[in-house]
MARBA-3410 file (N, C-alpha, C, O; in Angstrom, 1 decimal):
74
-56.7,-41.1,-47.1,-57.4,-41.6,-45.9,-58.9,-41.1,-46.2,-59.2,-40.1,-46.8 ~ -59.5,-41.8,-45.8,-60.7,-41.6,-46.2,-61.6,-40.8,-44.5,-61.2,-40.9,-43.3 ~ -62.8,-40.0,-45.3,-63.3,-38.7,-44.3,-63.4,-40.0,-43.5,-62.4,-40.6,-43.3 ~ -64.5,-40.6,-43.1,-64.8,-41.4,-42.3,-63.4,-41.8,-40.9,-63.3,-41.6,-39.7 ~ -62.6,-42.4,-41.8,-61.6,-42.9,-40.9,-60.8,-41.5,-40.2,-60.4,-41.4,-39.0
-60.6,-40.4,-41.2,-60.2,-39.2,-40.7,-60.6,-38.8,-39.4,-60.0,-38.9,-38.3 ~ -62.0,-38.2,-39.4,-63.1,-38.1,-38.2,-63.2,-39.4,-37.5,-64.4,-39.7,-37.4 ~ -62.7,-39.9,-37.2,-63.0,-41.0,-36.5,-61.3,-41.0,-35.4,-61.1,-41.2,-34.2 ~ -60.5,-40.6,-36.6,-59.5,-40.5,-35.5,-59.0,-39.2,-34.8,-58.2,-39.2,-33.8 ~ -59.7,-37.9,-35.4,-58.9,-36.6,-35.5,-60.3,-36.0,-35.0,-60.3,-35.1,-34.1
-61.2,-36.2,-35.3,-62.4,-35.6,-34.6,-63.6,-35.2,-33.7,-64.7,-34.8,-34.2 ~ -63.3,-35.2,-32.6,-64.3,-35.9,-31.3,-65.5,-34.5,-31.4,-65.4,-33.3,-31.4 ~ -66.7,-35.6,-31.5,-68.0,-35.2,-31.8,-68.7,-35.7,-30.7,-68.8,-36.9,-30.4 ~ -69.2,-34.6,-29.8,-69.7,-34.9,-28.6,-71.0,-35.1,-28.9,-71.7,-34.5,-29.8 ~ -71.6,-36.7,-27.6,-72.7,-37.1,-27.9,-73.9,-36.2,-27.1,-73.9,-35.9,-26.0
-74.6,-35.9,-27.8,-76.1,-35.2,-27.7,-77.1,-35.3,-27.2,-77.9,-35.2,-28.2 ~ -77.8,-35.4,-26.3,-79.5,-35.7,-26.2,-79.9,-34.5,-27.2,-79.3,-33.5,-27.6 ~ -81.5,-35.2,-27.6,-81.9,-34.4,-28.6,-82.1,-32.9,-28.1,-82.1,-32.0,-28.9 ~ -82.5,-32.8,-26.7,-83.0,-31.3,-26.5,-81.6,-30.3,-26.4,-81.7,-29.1,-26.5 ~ -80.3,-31.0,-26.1,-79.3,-30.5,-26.3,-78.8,-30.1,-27.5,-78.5,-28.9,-27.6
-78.5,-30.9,-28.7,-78.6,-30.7,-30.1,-79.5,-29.5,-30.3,-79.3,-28.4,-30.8 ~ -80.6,-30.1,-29.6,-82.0,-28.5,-30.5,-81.0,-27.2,-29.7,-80.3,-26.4,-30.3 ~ -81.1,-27.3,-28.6,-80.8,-25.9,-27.8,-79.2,-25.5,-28.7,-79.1,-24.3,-29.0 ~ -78.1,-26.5,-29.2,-77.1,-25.6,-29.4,-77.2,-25.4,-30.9,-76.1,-24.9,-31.5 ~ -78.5,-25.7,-31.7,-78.6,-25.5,-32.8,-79.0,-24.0,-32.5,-78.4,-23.0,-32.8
-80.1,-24.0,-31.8,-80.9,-22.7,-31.4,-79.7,-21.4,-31.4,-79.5,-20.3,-31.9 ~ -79.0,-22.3,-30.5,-77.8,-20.8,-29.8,-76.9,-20.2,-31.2,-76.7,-19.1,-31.6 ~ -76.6,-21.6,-31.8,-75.6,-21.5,-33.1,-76.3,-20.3,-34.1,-75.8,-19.2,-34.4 ~ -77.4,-20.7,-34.6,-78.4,-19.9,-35.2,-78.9,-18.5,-35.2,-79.2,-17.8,-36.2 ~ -78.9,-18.1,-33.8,-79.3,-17.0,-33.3,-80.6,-17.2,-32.9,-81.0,-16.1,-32.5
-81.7,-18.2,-32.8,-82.2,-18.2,-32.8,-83.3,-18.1,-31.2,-82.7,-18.7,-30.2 ~ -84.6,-17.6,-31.0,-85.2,-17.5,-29.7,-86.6,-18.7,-29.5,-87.2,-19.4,-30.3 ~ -86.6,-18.7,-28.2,-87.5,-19.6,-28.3,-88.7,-19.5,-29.4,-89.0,-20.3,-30.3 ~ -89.4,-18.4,-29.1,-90.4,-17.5,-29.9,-90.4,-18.1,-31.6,-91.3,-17.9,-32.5 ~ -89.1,-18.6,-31.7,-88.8,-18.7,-33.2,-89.3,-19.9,-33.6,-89.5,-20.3,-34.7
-89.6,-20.7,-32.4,-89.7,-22.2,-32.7,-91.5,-22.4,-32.6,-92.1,-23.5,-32.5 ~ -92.3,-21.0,-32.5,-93.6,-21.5,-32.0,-94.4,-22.2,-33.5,-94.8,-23.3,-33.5 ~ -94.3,-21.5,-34.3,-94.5,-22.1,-35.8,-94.5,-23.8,-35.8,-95.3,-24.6,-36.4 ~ -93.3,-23.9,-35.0,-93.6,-25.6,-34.9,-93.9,-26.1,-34.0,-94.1,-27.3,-34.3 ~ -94.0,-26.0,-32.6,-94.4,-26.2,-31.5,-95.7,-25.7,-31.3,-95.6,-25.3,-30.1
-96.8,-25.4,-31.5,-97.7,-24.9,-32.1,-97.7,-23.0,-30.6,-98.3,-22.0,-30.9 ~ -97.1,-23.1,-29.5,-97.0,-22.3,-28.0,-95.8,-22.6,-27.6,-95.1,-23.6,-27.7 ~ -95.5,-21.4,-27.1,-94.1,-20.9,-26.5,-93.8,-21.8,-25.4,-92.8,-22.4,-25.3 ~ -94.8,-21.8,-24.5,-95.2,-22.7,-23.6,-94.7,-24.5,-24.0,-93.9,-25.2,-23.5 ~ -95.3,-24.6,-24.9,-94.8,-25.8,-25.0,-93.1,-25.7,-25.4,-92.3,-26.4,-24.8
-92.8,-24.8,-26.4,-91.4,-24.8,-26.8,-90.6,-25.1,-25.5,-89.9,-26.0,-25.4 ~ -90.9,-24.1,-24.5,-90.2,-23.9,-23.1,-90.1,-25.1,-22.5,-89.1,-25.3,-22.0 ~ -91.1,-26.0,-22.4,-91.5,-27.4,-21.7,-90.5,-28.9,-22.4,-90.1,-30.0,-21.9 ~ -90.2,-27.9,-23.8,-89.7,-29.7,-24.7,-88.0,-29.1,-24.1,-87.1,-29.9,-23.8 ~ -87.7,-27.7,-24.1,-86.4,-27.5,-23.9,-86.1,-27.9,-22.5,-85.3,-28.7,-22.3
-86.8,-27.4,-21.7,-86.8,-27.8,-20.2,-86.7,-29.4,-20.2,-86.1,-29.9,-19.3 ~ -87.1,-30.0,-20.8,-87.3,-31.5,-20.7,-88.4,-32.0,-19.9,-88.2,-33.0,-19.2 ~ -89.4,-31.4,-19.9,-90.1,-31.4,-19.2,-91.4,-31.9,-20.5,-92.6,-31.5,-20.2 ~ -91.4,-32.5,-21.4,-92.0,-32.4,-22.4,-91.3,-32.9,-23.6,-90.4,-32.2,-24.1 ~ -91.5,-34.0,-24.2,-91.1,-34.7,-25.0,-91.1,-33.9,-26.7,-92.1,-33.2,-26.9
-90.3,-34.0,-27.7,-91.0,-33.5,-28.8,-91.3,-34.4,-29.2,-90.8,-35.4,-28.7 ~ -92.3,-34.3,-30.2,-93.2,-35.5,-31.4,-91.9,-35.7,-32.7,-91.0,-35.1,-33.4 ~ -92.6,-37.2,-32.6,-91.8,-37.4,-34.1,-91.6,-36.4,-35.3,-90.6,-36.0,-35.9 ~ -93.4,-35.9,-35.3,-93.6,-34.7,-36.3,-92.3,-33.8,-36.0,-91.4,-33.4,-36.7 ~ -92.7,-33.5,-34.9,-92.0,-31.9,-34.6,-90.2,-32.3,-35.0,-89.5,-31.5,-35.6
-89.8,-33.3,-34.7,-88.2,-33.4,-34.8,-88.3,-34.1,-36.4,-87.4,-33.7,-37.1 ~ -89.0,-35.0,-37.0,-88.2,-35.7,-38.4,-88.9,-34.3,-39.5,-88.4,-33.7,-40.5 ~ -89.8,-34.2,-39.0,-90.9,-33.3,-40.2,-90.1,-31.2,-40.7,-89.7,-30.6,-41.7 ~ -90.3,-31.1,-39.2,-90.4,-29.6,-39.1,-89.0,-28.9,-39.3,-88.4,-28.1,-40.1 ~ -88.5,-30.0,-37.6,-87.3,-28.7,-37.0,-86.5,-29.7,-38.4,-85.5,-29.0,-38.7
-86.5,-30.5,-38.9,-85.3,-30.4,-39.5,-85.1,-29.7,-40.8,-83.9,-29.6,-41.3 ~ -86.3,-29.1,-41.5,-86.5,-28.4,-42.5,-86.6,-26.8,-41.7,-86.7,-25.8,-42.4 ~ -86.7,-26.7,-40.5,-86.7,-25.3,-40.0,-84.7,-24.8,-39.5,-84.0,-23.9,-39.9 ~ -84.5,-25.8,-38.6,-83.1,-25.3,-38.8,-81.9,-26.0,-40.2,-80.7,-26.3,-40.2 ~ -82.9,-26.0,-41.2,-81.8,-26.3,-42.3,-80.3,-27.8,-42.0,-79.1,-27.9,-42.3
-81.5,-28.5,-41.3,-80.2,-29.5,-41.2,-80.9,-31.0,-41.7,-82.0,-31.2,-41.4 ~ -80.3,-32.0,-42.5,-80.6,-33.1,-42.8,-80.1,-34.3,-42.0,-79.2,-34.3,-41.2 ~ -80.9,-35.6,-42.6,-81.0,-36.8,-41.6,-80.7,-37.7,-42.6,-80.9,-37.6,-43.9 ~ -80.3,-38.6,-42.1,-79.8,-40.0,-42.8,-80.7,-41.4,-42.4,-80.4,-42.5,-42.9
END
């Protein structure tokens, strides 16, 4: 059986908004808001994009966080 068809039948992958994904990457990680200012340029903002109150930039999500939390895109 192939992975595909495997996970497709055996594996439920709950759907995400992006600030959800960031936040349980954040939690998985260990990571603090504080951690993310590097790319968010203020904490303040960090706080605003998690709150949803504040969009991230293309930059900040294809560029940064995916080379900051070690995860890749297809």
């Amino acid at each position: 059986m192939l992975l595909y068809e495997y996970e497709e039948k055996y594996v439920s992958i709950p759907d995400l908004s992006g600030v959800d994904l960031l936040k349980a990457l954040i939690n998985k990680l260990g990571l603090q808001k504080k951690d993310l200012v590097p790319i968010f340029k203020t904490e303040s903002i960090v706080s605003a994009v998690l709150n949803g109150k504040r969009k991230s930039t293309v930059e900040h999500r294809a560029l940064h966080l995916t080379t900051f939390l070690r995860i890749g895109f297809n």
